[in-house]
C-alpha positions as CSV (number, residue, x, y, z in Angstrom):
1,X,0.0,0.0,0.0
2,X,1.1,3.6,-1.0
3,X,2.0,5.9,2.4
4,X,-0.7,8.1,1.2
5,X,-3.3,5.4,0.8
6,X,-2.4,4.3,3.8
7,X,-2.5,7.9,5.9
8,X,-6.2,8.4,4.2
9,X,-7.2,4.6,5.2
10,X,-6.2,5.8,8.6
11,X,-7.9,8.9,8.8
12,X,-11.5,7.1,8.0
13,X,-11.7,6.1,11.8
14,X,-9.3,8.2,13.3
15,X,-6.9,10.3,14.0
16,X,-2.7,10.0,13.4
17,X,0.0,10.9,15.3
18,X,3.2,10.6,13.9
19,X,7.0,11.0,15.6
20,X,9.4,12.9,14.4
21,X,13.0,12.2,14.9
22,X,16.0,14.6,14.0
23,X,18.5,12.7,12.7
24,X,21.3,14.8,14.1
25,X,20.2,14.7,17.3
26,X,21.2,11.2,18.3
27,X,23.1,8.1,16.5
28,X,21.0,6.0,14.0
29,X,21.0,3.1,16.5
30,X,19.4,5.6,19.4
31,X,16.7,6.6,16.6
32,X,16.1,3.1,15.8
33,X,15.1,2.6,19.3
34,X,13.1,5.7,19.8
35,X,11.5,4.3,16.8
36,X,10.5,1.0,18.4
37,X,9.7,2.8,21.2
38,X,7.0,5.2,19.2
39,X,5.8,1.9,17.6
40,X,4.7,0.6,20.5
41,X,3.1,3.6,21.6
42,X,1.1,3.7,19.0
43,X,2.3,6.0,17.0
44,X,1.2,5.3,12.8
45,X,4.2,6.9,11.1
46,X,7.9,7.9,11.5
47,X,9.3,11.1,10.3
48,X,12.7,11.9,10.0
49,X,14.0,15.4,9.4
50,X,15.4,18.2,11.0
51,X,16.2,22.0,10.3
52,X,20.2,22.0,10.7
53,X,22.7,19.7,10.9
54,X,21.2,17.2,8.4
55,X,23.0,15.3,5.6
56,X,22.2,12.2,2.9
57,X,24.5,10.2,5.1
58,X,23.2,10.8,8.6
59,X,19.5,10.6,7.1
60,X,20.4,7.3,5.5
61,X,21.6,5.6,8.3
62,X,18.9,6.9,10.5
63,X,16.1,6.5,8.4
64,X,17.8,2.2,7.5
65,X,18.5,2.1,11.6
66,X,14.7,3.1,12.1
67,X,13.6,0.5,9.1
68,X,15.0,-2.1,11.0
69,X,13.0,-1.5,14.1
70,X,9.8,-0.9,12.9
71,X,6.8,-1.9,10.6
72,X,5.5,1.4,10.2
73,X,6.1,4.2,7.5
74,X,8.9,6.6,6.8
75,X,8.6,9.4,5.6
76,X,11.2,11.9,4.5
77,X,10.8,15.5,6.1
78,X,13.9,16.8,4.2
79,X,15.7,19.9,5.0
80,X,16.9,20.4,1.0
81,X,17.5,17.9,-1.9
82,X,21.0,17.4,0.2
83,X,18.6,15.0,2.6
84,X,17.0,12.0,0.4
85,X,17.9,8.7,1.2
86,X,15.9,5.6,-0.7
87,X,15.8,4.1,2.3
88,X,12.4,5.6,3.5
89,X,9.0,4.9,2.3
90,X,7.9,8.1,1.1
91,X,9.0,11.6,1.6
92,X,6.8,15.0,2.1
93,X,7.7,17.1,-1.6
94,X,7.2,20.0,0.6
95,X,6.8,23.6,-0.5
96,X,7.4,26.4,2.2
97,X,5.0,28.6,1.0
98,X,5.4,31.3,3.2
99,X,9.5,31.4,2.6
100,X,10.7,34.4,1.5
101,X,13.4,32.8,0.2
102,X,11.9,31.0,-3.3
103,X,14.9,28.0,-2.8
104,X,12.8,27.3,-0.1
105,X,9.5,27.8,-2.5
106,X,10.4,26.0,-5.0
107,X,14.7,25.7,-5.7
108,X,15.8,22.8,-3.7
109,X,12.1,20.9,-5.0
110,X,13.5,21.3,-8.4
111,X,17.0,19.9,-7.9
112,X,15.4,17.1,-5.8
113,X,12.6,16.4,-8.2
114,X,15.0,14.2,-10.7
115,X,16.8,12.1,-7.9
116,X,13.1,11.6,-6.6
117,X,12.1,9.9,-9.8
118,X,14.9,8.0,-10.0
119,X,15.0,6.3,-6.6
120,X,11.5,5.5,-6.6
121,X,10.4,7.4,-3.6
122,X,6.8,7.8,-2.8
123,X,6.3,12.2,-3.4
124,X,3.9,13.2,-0.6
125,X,3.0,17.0,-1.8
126,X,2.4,19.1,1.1
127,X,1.9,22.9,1.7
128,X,4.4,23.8,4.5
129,X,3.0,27.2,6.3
130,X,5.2,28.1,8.9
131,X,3.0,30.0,12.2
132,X,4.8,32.7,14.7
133,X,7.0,32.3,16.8
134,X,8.4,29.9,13.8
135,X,11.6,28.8,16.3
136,X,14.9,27.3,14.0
137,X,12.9,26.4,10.8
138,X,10.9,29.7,10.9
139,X,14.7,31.3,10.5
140,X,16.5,28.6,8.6
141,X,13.6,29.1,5.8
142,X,13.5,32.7,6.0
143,X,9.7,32.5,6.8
144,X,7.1,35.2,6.9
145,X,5.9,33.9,9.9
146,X,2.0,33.9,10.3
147,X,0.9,36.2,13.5
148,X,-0.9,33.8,15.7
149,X,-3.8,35.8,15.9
150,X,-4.0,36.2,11.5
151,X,-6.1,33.1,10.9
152,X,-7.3,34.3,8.0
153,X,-3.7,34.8,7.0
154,X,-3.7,31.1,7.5
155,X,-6.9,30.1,5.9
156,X,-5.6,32.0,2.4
157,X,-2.2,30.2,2.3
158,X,-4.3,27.0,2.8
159,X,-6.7,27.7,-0.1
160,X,-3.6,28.6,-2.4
161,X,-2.4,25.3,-1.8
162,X,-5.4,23.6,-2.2
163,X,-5.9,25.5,-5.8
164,X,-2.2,24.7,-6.7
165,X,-3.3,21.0,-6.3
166,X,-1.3,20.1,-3.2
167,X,-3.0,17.3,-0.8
168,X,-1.7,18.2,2.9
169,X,-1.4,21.3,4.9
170,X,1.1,21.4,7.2
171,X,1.2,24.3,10.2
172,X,4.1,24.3,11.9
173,X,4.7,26.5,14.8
174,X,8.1,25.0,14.8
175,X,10.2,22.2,17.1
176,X,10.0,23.6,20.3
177,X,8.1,26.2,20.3
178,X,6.6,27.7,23.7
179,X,3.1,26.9,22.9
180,X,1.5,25.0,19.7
181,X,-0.2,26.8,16.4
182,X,-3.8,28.2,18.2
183,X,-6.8,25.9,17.6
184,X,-8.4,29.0,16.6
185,X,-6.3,29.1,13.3
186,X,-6.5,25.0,13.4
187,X,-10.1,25.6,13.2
188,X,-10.0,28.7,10.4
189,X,-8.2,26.6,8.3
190,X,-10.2,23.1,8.6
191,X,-13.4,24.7,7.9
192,X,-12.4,26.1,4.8
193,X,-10.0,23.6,3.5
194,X,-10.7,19.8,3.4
195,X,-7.1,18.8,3.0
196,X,-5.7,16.4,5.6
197,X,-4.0,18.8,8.0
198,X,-1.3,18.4,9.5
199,X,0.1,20.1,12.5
200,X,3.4,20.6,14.5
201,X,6.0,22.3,16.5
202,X,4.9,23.0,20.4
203,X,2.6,19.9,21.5
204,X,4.1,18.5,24.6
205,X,0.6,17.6,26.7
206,X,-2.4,14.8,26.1
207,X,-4.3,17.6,26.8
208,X,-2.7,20.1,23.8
209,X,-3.1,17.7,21.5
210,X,-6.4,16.4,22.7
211,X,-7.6,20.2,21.7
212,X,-5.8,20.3,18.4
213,X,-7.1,17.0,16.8
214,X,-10.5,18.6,18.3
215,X,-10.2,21.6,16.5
216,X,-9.9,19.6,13.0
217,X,-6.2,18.6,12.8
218,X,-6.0,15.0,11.4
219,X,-2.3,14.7,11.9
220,X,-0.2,15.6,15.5
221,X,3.2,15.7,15.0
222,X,5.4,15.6,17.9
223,X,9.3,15.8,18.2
224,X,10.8,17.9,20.8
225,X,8.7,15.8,23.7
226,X,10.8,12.7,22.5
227,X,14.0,13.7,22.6
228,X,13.6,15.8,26.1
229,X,12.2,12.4,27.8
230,X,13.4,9.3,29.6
231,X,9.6,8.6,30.0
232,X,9.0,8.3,25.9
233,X,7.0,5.4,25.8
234,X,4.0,6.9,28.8
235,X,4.5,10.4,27.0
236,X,3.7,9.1,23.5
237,X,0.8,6.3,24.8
238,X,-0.6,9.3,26.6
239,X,-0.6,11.7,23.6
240,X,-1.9,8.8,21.2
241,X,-4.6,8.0,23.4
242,X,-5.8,11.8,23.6
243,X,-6.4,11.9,20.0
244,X,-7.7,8.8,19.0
245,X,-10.1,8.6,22.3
C-alpha cells in the first residue's frame, strides 16, 4: 500500500500521530530505538528530518536504523534535496509557501525532483505554512511567519495550496516552540480547507493535543517531547490515546 493510501485509510476512523525524529540529534542506533519505542506507543508513522545539521548520510543511516525496528512508514521530512535517502517509504515534496526565500519555495524541489524519480520514492505534496513564533525552521527558511492571531492569514495560504493541487497542509509553529499553532487558526483553516492537515511544533501535553485533533487537525506531529524524555514510551501512549479517544 502507497503511504498516502495508507494515511487516508487511517484517517476514516481516526486520527494520526506521527514521531518525528531529528537525525542529528542522536546516532542512528538511538533513533532506531526511539522508533521501536514510538511503535509501541502507538504511534502510525515515523518522520525523519530536521532544520540543521542534516546530511544524505546521517538521514540514511537513520532512516535504514529506524527501518529495522519498525513496521511502520517513513517518511522523508527533508531539510533540501542534500537529505534524500531511498531508504524511506515516502518523503513530504514540501513547499514552504510562506519562505521568503523561493529555494525554499520552489529551488531545492526542483533539484530534488529528478533524484526523486529516479530512486523510486513515494512524493507526498504538502503545503508547509510556517506559524509565529516559527523557532529554528521559521529562521533557517527565512519564513514570513503567520501572527498567531492572523487566521485568516492562514486560511488563504491554505486555499492557495489547495488551488495549486497540493494534498496536505502542514502548520508548523516550529520544534520547540513555547506553545503550539492556536486551535483558533487550526479551526480557520479546517473549515475552509478539506485537505488532511497536518500540525506541528509545540505539542508537549495529552491535553494540547487532545484540543488540536478537536479543532480539526487529522495529523499531530510531535518531536521535541521525544528527545527531552526518559519517560517516551508513557509520553507518546498518553498523547496517542488523547487523539484517538
Amino acid at each position: 500500500m502507497k503511504v498516502m493510501d495508507y494515511i487516508m485509510d487511517k484517517l476514516k476512523n481516526e486520527k494520526v500521530h506521527m514521531g518525528l525524529i531529528d537525525p542529528y540529534e542522536q546516532s542512528p542506533d538511538v533513533a532506531g530505538e526511539l522508533a521501536y519505542v514510538l511503535e509501541a506507543a502507538g504511534s502510525d508513522a515515523i518522520m525523519v528530518g530536521g532544520s540543521t545539521g542534516v546530511e544524505q548520510k546521517n538521514v540514511d543511516y537513520t532512516v535504514k536504523a529506524i527501518k529495522k525496528r519498525v513496521k511502520i512508514p517513513v517518511i522523508l521530512f527533508p531539510t533540501d534535496a542534500r537529505s534524500i535517502t531511498p531508504a524511506a517509504d515516502a518523503i513530504y515534496f514540501m513547499s514552504m509557501l510562506n519562505s521568503l526565500d523561493i529555494n525554499k519555495v520552489v529551488g531545492e524541489q526542483m533539484k530534488g525532483a529528478p533524484m526523486i524519480k529516479k530512486l523510486g520514492l513515494e512524493p507526498l505534496s504538502m503545503a508547509y505554512i510556517i506559524v509565529e513564533p516559527g523557532m529554528t525552521v521559521g529562521k533557517v527558511g527565512n519564513a514570513d511567519v503567520i501572527p498567531r492571531g492572523e487566521n485568516q492569514l492562514a486560511v488563504n495560504y491554505a486555499l492557495a495550496a489547495k488551488y495549486l493541487g497540493m494534498k496536505l497542509i502542514y502548520l508548523e509553529a516550529g520544534s520547540g516552540a513555547p506553545e503550539p499553532v492556536p486551535v483558533e487558526m487550526i479551526k480557520a483553516v479546517k473549515e475552509e480547507v478539506e485537505l488532511p492537515l497536518i500540525v506541528g511544533g509545540g505539542i508537549r501535553t495529552p491535553q494540547q493535543a487532545k484540543d488540536i485533533a478537536r479543532a480539526g487537525a487529522d495529523v499531530i506531529v510531535t518531536g521535541t517531547v521525544i528527545e527531552e524524555s526518559d519517560g517516551v514510551k508513557n509520553k507518546i501512549e498518553g498523547l496517542v490515546s488523547s487523539i484517538k479517544n
